[in-house]
C-alpha positions in Angstrom: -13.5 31.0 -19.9 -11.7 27.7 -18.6 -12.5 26.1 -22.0 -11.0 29.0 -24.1 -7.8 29.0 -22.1 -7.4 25.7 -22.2 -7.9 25.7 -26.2 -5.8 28.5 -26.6 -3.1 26.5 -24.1 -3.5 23.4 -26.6 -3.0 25.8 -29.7 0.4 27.5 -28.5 1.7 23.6 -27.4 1.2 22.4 -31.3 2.8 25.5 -32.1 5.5 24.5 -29.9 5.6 21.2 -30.8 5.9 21.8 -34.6 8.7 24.5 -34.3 10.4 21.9 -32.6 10.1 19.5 -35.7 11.3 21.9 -38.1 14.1 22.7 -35.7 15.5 19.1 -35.3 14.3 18.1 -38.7 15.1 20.7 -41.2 17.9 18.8 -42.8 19.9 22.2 -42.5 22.0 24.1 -40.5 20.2 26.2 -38.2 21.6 29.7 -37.3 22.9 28.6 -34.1 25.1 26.2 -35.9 26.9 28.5 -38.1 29.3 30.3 -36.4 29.6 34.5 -36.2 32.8 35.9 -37.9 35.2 35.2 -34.8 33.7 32.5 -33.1 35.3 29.5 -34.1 36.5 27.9 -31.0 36.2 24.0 -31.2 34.6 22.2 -28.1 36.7 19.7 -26.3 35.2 17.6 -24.2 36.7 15.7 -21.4 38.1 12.5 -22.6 35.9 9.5 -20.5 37.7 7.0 -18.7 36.4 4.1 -20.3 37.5 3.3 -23.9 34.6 2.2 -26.7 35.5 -0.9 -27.8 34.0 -2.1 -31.1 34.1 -5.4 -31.5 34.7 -6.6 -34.9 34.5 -9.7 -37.5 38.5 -8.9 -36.6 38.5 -8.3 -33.5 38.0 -5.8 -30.9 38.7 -2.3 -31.4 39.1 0.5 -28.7 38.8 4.1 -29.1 39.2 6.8 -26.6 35.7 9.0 -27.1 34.4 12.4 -25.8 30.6 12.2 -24.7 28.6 14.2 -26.1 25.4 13.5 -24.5 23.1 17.2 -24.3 21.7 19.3 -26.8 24.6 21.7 -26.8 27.0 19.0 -26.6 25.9 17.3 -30.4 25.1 20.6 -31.5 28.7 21.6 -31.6 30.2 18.0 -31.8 33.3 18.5 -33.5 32.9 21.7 -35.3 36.2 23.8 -35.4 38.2 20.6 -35.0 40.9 20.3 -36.9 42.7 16.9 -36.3 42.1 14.1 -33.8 44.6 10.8 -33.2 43.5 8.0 -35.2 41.8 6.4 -32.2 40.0 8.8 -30.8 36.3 10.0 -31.6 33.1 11.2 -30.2 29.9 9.4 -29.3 26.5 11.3 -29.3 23.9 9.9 -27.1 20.3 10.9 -28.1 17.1 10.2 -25.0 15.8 8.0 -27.5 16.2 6.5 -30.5 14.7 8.5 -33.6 15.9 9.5 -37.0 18.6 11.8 -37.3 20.2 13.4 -39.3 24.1 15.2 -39.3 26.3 17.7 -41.5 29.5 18.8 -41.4 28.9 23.0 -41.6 32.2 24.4 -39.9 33.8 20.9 -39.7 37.1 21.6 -41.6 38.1 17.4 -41.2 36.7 14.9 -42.6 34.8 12.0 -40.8 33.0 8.5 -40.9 29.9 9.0 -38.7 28.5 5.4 -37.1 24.8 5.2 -36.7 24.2 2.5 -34.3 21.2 1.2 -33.0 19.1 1.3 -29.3 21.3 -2.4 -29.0 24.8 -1.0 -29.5 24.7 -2.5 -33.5 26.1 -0.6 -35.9 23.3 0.2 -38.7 25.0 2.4 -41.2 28.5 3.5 -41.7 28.4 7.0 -43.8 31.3 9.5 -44.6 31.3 13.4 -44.0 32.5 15.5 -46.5 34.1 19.1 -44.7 32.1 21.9 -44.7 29.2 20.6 -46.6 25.4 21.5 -45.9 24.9 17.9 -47.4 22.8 15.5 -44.5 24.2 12.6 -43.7 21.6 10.0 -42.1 21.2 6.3 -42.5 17.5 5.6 -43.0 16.8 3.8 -39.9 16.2 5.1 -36.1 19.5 5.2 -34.2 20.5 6.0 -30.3 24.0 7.0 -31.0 26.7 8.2 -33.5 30.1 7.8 -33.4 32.1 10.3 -35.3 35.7 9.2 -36.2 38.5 10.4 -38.3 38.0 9.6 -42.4 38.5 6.5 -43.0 39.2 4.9 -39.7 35.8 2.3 -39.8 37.8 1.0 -43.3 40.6 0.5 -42.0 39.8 -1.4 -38.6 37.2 -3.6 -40.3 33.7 -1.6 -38.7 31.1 -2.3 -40.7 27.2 -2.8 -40.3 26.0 -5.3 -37.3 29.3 -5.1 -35.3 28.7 -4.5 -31.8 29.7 -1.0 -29.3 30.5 -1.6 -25.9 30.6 1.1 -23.5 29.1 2.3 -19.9 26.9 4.9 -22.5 25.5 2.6 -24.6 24.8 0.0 -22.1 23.8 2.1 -19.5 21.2 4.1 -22.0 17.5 2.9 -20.8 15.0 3.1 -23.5 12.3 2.8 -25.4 12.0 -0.7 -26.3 14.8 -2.4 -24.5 14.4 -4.9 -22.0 14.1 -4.1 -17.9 17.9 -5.3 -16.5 18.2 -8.7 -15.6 19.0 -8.2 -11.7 18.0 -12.2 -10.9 14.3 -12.3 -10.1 13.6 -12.8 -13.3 11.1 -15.9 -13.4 13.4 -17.7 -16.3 17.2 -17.2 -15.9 18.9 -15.2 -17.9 15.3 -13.8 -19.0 15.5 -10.3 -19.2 
């Protein structure tokens, strides 16, 4: 009896597991994410303290950001929104770094999404088209996206391989990254 329960136990978490995958990659809308007739409040997040500097063949760049770092969170992102100041986005922070993928159902503005990398590098640059079902990914495994206003990465000079710095990306532990350097490393500087 032990080994039937514990088949039927294994059977119901591949279940799980692959409802999951569809869920998170569908490359569509789920229902959750299109809004009932009525409910089409926009999510604000608090603004955090510390501004996201991008720094830039240019120069360095700030932005004032919302965190959106829980499934709920990057579910709604910035559906509903209508406008937002020039310098002012959103960063999603994902546990690890995967493929993702983004649309812009219920997301009347348009936007430049950022997919950057585990590191805090920018690996793709990718515009959003309002209300489209159409998915917007870059290819590659990312950590975080940063959603700004159309056109904003153009005209401040963001392009692929520039650099994020913020407490949430450099704080994000990970898959991958180096253990902090806290100076017992046998080598200095070695990480």
């Amino acid at each position: 009896m032990a080994h039937r329960n514990w088949l039927t136990a294994g059977a119901l978490c591949v279940i799980v597991a692959v409802a999951a995958g569809a869920y998170f990659y569908s490359g569509r809308p789920t229902a959750s994410q299109q809004a009932p007739a009525g409910d089409s409040q926009a999510m604000i997040l608090p603004v955090d303290p510390t501004p996201l500097v991008v720094a830039t063949k240019g120069g360095d760049k700030s932005f004032s950001i919302e965190v959106a770092n829980t499934e709920a969170e990057r579910e709604a992102g910035l559906m509903f929104r209508q406008d937002m100041a020039d310098d002012h986005g959103m960063l999603f922070v994902f546990e690890m770094q995967k493929q993702v993928g983004f649309w812009m159902r219920n997301t009347p503005m348009p936007l430049d999404l950022i997919f950057v990398g585990q590191d805090g590098k920018i690996r793709a640059v990718k515009h959003g088209e309002p209300q489209s079902d159409a998915v917007i990914s870059p290819g590659v495994p990312v950590r975080f996206v940063l959603e700004l206003k159309a056109g904003t990465a153009a005209k401040n000079g963001i392009e692929y391989g520039d650099l994020l710095r913020h407490p949430a990306v450099g704080t994000v532990p990970g898959p991958g990254m180096p253990p902090a350097d806290k100076g017992d490393s046998p080598t200095p500087g070695a990480g």
